[in-house]
C-alpha positions in Angstrom: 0.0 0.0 0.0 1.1 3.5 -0.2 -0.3 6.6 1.2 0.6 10.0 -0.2 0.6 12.5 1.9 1.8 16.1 3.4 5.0 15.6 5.4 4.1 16.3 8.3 1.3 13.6 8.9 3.5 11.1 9.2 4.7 12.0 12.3 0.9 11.9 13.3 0.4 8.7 11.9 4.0 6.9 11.4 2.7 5.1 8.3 6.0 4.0 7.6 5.7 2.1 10.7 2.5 0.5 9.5 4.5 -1.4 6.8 3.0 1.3 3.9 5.0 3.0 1.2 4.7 6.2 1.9 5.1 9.5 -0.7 5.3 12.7 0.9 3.0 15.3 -1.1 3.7 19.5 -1.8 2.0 21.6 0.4 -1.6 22.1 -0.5 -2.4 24.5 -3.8 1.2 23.9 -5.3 0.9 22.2 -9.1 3.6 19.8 -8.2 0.8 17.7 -6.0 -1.1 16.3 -9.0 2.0 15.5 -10.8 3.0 13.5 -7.6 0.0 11.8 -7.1 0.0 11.0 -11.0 3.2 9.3 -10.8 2.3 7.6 -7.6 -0.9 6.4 -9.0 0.1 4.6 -12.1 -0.2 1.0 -11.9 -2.7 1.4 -8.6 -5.3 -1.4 -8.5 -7.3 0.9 -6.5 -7.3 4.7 -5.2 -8.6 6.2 -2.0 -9.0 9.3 -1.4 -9.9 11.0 1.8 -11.4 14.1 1.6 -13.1 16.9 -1.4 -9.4 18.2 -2.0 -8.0 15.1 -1.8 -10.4 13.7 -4.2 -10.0 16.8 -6.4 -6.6 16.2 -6.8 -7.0 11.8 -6.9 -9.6 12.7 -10.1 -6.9 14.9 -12.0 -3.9 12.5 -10.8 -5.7 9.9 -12.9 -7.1 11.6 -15.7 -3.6 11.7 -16.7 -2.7 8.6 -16.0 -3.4 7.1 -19.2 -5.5 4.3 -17.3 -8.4 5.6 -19.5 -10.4 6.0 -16.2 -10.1 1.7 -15.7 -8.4 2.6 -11.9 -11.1 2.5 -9.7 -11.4 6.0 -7.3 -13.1 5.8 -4.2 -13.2 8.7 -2.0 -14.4 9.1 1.5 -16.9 11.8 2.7 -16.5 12.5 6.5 -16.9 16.4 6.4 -19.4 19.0 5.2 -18.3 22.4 4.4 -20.5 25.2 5.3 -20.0 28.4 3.1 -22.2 30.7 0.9 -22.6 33.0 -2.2 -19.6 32.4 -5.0 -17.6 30.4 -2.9 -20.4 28.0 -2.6 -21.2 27.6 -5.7 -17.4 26.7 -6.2 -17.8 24.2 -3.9 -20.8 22.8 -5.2 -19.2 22.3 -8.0 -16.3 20.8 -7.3 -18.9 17.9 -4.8 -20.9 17.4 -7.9 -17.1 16.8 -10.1 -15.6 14.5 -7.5 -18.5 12.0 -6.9 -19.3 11.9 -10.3 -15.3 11.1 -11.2 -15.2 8.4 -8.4 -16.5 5.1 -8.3 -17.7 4.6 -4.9 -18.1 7.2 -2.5 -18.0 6.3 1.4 -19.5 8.6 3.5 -19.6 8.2 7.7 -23.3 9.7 7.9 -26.7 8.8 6.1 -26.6 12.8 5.4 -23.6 12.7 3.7 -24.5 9.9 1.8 -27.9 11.6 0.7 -25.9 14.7 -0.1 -23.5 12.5 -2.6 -26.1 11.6 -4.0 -27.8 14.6 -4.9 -24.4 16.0 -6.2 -24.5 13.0 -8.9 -22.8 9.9 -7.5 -23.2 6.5 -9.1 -22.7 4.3 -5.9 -22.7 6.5 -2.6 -22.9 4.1 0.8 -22.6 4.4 4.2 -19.4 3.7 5.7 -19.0 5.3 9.7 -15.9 4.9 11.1 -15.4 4.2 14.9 -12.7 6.1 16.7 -10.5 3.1 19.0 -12.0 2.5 22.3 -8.7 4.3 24.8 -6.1 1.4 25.7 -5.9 1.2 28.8 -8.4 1.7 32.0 -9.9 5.3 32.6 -11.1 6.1 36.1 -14.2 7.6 35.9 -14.8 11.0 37.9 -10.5 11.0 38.4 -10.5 13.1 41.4 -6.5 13.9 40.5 -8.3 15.3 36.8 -11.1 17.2 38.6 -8.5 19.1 41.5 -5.8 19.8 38.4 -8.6 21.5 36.4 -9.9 23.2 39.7 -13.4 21.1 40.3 -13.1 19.3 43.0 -16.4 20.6 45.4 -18.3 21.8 41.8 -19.9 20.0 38.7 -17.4 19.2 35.9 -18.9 20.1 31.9 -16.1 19.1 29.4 -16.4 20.2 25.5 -13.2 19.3 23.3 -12.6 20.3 19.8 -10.5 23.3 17.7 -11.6 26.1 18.6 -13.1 27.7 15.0 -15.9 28.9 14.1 -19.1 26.6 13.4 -18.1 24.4 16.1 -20.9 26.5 18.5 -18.4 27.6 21.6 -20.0 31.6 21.7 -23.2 30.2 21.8 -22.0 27.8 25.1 -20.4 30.7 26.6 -24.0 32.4 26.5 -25.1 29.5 27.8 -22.3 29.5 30.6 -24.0 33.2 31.6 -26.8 31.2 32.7 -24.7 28.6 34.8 -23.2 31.6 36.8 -26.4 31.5 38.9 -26.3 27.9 39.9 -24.9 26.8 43.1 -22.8 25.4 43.2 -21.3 27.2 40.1 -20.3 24.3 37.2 -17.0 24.6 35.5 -17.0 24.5 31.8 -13.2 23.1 30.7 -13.0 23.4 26.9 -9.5 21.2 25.5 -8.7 22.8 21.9 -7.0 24.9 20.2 -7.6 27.5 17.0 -8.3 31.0 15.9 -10.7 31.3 18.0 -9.0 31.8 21.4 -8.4 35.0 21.9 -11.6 36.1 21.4 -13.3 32.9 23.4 -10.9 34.5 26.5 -12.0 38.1 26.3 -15.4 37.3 26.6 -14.6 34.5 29.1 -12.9 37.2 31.4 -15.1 40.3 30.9 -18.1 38.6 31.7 -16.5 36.2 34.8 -17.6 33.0 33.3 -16.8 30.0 34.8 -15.2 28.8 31.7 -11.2 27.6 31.8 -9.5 27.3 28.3 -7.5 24.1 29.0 -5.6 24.2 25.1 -4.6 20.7 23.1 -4.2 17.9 25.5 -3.3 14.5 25.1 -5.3 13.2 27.7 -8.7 14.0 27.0 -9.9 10.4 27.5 -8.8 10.7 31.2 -10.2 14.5 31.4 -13.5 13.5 30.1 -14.0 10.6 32.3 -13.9 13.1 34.8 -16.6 15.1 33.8 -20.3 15.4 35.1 -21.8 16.1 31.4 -20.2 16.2 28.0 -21.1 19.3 26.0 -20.7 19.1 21.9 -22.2 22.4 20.5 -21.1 22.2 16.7 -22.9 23.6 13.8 -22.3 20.3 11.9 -20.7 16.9 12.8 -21.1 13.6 11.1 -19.3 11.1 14.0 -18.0 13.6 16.6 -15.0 12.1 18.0 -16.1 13.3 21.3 -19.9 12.1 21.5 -18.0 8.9 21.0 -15.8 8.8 23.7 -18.6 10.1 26.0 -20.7 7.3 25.6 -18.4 5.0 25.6 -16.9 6.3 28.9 -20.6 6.5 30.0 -20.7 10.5 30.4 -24.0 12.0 30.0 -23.7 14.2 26.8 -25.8 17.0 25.6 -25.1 17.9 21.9 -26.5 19.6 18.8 -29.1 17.6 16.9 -26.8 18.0 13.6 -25.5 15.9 10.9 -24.9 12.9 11.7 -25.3 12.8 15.7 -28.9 12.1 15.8 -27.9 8.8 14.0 -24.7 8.4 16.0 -26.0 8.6 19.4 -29.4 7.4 19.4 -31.8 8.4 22.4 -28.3 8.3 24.6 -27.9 11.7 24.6 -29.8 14.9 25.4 -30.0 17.1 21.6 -30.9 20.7 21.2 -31.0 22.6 18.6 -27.8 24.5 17.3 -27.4 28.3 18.2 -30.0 28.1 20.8 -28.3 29.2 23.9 -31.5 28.7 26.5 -31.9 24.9 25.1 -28.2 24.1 25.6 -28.2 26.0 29.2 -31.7 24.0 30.0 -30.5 20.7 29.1 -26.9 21.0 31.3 -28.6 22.0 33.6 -31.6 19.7 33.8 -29.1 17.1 33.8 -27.0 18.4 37.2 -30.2 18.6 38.9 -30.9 14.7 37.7 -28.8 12.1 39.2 -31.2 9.3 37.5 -31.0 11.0 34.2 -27.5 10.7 33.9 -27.1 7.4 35.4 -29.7 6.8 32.6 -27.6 8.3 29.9 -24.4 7.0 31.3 -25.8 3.6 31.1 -27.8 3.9 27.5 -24.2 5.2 26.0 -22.4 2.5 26.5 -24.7 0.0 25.1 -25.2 2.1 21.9 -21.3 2.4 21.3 -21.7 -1.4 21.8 -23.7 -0.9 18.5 -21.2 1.0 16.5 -18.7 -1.1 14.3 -15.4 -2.2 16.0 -12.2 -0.6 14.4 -11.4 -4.0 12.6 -15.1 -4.0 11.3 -14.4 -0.5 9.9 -11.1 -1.8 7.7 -13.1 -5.1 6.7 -15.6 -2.9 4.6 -13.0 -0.9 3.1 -10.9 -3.8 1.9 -14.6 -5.6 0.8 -15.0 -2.0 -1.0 -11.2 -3.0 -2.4 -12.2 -6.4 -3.4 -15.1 -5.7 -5.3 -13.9 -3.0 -7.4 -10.7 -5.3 -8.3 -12.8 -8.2 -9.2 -14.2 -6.3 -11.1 
């Protein structure tokens, strides 16, 4: 196998280490990229790509590969893209190109999948990818976690993801205003990193909310097992890495009913609608007041991650997906 990639990832992932063949790919935008993937494709049985640029750039590697379009493409979906006026219809465009080039499109939500197949895709299935349960144990309600992040004698709430935009952390700091009142006062501990910061901690310390910016971490599985309630406020997901973790660690979650969490989570987890400050504040704090509830929810989680696909399920479909289009 071998994966073509920017630098850098493989540091991230150590594909070498994995046994692949790995080819190191220009940083995104220069030319040279499609002449790399070109030359790297030639003689391919099959190509995956992960990703609309990705893709983009898989569908013009091959068009000049001289295959005559014979190499299969498949391309995964696990993102949606929320932007309007010109650029929009750019990207539009380039959804409707890609799908239409490849011969199977994986996507890890029903919506995505629906979405593919507006844009024009032949095949389009359903493909979710399960994030690997943590190795190791995790101590629930850690009390060394809780006194480091400075919630030993108050509820815990735990949201973790970049810190950008669509991913609905002004609207939970409105919502924090509202947690002020409670007593005792929870702690809202946000792990992540982005653009966003600065401004996140302006408002965090000219309105006194009980809100700590924690930055990237590496053990969020230990942090969030020490939480009270999960909080996931993002405009769009399609299999939130941390709705998963929450269940499966058994922490209540309250979370956007977006994308593809309705269908990842199930009835084990409270939803509210995106943007809506008042529903997201109501639901935390419903849930504090509720010991049942979210012995209810804690419970309910863990046997619907029992549900989700095991990580060696997940790499059995691809390689079926592999299979076919060979035998082909």
């Amino acid at each position: 196998m071998t994966v073509c990639a920017p630098p850098e990832l493989d540091h991230v992932y150590d594909y070498l280490g994995a046994g692949a063949h790995f080819v190191p790919l220009p940083r995104l935008g220069d030319p040279a990229t499609v002449t790399a993937l070109r030359n790297a494709c030639i003689g391919a049985d099959v190509v995956h790509a992960h990703g609309l640029h990705a893709s983009v750039r898989a569908a013009l590697a091959l068009s000049g590969t001289g295959s005559g379009g014979r190499t299969p493409l498949v391309t995964t979906w696990d993102s949606r893209h929320h932007v309007h006026g010109a650029r929009g219809g750019v990207l539009r465009l380039l959804e409707r190109k890609t799908v239409r080039a490849a011969t199977v499109v994986l996507a890890t939500s029903s919506e995505l999948v629906d979405r593919a197949r507006r844009r024009g895709a032949r095949d389009a299935r359903l493909a979710p990818v399960t994030v690997p349960a943590a190795r190791g144990p995790v101590c629930l309600h850690d009390g060394k976690a809780r006194a480091e992040l400075g919630a030993v004698d108050r509820p815990l709430l735990m949201a973790v993801g970049a810190l950008e935009r669509g991913r609905g952390y002004r609207t939970l700091l409105d919502a924090a205003r509202e947690w002020r009142e409670l007593d005792p006062q929870p702690l809202l501990v946000i792990a992540g990193e982005g653009r966003e910061r600065a401004a996140l901690q302006r408002r965090i310390v000219a309105e006194e909310l009980p809100v700590r910016l924690i930055g990237r971490r590496e053990d969020v599985a230990e942090l969030l097992a020490a939480a009270d309630v999960a909080v996931l406020p993002s405009r769009w997901e399609a299999r939130s890495l941390l709705a998963q973790e929450a269940l499966r660690l058994g922490v209540p979650l309250v979370a956007t009913a977006v994308g593809g969490v309705p269908e990842l989570v199930g009835d084990a987890a409270e939803l509210v609608p995106y943007g809506d400050a008042a529903a997201l504040a109501g639901a935390v704090r419903g849930l504090l007041d509720d010991v049942e509830r979210r012995m209810d929810l804690a419970a309910a989680g863990r046997v619907q991650a029992g549900c989700w696909p095991t990580e060696d399920e997940t790499v059995a479909h691809v390689l079926s997906v592999y299979d076919e289009l060979v035998g082909r």
